[in-house]
C-alpha positions as CSV (number, residue, x, y, z in Angstrom):
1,X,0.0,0.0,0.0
2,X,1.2,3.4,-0.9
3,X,1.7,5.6,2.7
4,X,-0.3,8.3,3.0
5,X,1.7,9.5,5.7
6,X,5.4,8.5,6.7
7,X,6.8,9.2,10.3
8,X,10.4,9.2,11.2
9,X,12.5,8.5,14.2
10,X,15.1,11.2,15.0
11,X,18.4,9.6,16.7
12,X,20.6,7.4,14.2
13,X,17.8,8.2,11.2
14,X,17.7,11.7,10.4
15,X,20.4,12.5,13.4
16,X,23.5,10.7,14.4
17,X,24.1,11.0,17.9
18,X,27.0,10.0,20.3
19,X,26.0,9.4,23.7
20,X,29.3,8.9,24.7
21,X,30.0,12.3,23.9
22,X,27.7,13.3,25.8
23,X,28.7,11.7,28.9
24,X,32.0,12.8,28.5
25,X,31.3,16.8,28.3
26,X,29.0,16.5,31.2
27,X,31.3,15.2,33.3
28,X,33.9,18.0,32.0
29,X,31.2,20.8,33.2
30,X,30.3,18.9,36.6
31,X,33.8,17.3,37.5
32,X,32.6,13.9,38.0
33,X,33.7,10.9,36.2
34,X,32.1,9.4,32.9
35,X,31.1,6.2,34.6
36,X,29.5,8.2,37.2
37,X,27.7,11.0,35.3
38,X,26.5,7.4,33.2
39,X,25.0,5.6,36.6
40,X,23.4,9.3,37.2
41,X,22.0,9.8,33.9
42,X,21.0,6.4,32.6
43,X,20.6,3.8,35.5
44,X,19.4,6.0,38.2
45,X,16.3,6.5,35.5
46,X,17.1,9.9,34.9
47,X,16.8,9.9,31.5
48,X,13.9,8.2,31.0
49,X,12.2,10.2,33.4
50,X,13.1,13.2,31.1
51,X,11.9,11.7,28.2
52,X,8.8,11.1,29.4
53,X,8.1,14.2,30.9
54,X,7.7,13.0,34.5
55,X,10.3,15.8,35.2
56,X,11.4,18.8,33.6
57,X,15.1,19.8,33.2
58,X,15.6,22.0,36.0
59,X,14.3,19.1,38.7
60,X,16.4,16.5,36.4
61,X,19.9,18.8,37.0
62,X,18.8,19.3,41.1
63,X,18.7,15.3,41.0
64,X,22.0,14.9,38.6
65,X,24.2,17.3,41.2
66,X,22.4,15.2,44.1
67,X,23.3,11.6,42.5
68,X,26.3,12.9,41.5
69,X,27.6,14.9,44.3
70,X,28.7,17.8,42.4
71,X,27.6,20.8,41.7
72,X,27.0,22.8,38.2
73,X,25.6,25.4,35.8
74,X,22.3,24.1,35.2
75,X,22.7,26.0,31.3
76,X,26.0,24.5,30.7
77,X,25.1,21.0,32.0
78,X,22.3,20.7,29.3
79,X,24.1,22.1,26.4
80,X,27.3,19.5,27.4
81,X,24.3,16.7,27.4
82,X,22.7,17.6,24.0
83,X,25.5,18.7,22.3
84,X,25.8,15.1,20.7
85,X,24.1,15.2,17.5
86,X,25.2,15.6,13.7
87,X,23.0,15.4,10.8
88,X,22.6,12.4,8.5
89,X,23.1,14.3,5.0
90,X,22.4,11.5,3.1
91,X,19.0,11.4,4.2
92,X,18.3,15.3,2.9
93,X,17.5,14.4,-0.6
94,X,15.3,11.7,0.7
95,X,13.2,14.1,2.9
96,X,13.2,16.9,-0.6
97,X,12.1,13.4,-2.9
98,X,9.1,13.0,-0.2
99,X,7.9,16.0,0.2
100,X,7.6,16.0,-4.3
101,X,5.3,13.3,-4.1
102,X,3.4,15.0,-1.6
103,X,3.3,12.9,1.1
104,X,3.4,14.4,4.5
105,X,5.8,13.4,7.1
106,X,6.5,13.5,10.8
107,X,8.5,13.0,13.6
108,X,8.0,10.3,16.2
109,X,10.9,10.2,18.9
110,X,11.8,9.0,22.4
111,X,13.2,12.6,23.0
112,X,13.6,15.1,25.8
113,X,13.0,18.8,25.6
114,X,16.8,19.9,26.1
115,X,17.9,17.8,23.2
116,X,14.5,19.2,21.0
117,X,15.2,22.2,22.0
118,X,18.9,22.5,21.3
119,X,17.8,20.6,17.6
120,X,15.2,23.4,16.7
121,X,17.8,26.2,17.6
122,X,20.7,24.7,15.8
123,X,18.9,26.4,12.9
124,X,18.7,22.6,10.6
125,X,16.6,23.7,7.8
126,X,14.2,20.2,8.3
127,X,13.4,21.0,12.3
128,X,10.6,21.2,12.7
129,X,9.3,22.7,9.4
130,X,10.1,19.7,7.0
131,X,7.4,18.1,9.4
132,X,3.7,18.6,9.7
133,X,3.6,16.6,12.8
134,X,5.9,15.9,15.7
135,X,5.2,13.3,18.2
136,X,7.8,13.5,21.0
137,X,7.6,11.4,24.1
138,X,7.9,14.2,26.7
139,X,5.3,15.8,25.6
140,X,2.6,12.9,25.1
141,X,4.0,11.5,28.2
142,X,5.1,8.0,26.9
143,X,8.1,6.5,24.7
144,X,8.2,3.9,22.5
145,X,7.8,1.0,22.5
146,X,4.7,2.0,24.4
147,X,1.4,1.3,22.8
148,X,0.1,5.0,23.9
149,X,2.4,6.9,21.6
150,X,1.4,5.1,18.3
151,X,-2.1,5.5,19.3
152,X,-1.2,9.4,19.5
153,X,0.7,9.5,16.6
154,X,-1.9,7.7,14.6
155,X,-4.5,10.0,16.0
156,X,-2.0,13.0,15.2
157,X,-1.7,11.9,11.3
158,X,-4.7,11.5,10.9
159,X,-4.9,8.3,8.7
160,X,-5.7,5.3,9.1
161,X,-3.0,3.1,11.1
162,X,-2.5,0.5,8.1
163,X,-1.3,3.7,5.5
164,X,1.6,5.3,7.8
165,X,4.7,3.9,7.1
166,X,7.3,4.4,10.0
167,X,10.9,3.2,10.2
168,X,13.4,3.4,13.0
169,X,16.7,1.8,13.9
170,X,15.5,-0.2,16.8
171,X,14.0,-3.8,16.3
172,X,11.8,-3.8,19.3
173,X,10.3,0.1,18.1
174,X,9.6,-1.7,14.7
175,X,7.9,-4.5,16.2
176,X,5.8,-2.6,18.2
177,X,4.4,0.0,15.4
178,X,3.4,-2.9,13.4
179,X,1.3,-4.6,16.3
180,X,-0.1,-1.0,16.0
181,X,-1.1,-2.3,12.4
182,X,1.1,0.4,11.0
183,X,3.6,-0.4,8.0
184,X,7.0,-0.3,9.8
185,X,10.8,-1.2,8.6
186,X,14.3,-1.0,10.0
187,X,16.0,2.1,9.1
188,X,19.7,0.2,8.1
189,X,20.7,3.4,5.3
190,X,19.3,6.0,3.3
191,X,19.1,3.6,-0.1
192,X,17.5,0.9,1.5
193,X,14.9,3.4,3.0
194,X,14.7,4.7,-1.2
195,X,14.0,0.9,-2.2
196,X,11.2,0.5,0.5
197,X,9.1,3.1,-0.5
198,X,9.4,2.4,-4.1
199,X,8.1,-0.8,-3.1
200,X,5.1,0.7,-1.3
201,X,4.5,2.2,-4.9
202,X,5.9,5.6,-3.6
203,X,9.3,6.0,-5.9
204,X,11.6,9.2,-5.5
205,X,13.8,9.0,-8.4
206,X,16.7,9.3,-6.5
């Protein structure tokens, strides 16, 4: 079936994003190790928290310097923690190809608001113009794998589940949007993506 509406995941699809990185310039702006700034960001459930909205940044960074033991710029700690992405420019002629056929697109991410927010004002032509919708898990209070946020961001596209087509790089996020009944694929590279959709009868001529 052609899509009538395609949604994206952001991290390691239309961004490529070190984590790593990440990890090691907060620990540079807080003075704590890696492997501790890691057990205060990731295990502790931090980040998750974030990401689902449970908590916004200023309660996350009072938690961090508590976990932690350290104490920081609450401004400086959230740039060092997004600063971690780098766009995929392979995928830019994919997105242009899409939006000649017509066929709207959106965003659907496991995302908090520092890293949203430090996307939108890193001035990348696609965010968040390229998208008619944007479905992000801190502000619909859920993340993928989650039944609740295909259930918003079918409601949010406004077509049928069975005509979106949604691709991501994780297995288990894949899995999940097609028990949603949506049309869902691994995101391995830009031409395979290209060869999917020409196989859905949607071809970009790329």
């Amino acid at each position: 079936m052609r899509p009538q509406f395609i949604y994206f995941d952001l991290g390691n699809v239309l961004f490529a994003f070190d984590r790593e990185r990440a990890f090691r310039q907060m620990a540079a702006v807080c003075g704590a190790t890696v492997k501790v700034v890691e057990k205060a960001t990731v295990e502790s459930g931090l980040q998750v928290a974030l990401e689902t909205g449970r908590i916004d940044w200023a309660t996350a960074h009072a938690e961090f310097s508590r976990l932690t033991g350290t104490t920081s710029d609450s401004a400086a700690l959230a740039a060092a923690a997004s600063d971690m992405f780098t766009l995929r420019v392979d995928m830019l002629p994919v997105l242009a190809a899409i939006a000649r056929t017509g066929c709207p697109t959106g965003l659907l991410s496991n995302t908090c608001a520092i890293h949203w927010r430090h996307l939108v004002d890193a001035g990348y032509a696609i965010l968040p113009g390229r998208f008619v919708r944007q479905v992000l898990s801190y502000e619909v209070g859920v993340m993928k794998p989650d039944v609740g946020i295909y259930a918003a961001a079918a409601a949010t596209a406004g077509v049928p589940a069975e005509s979106i087509f949604f691709c991501d790089d994780l297995p288990q996020h894949v899995a999940a949007a097609r028990t949603a009944g949506w049309d869902a694929e691994l995101f391995t590279s830009a031409s395979d993506l290209i060869d999917q959709l020409a196989a859905r009868g949607l071809p970009l001529s790329l």
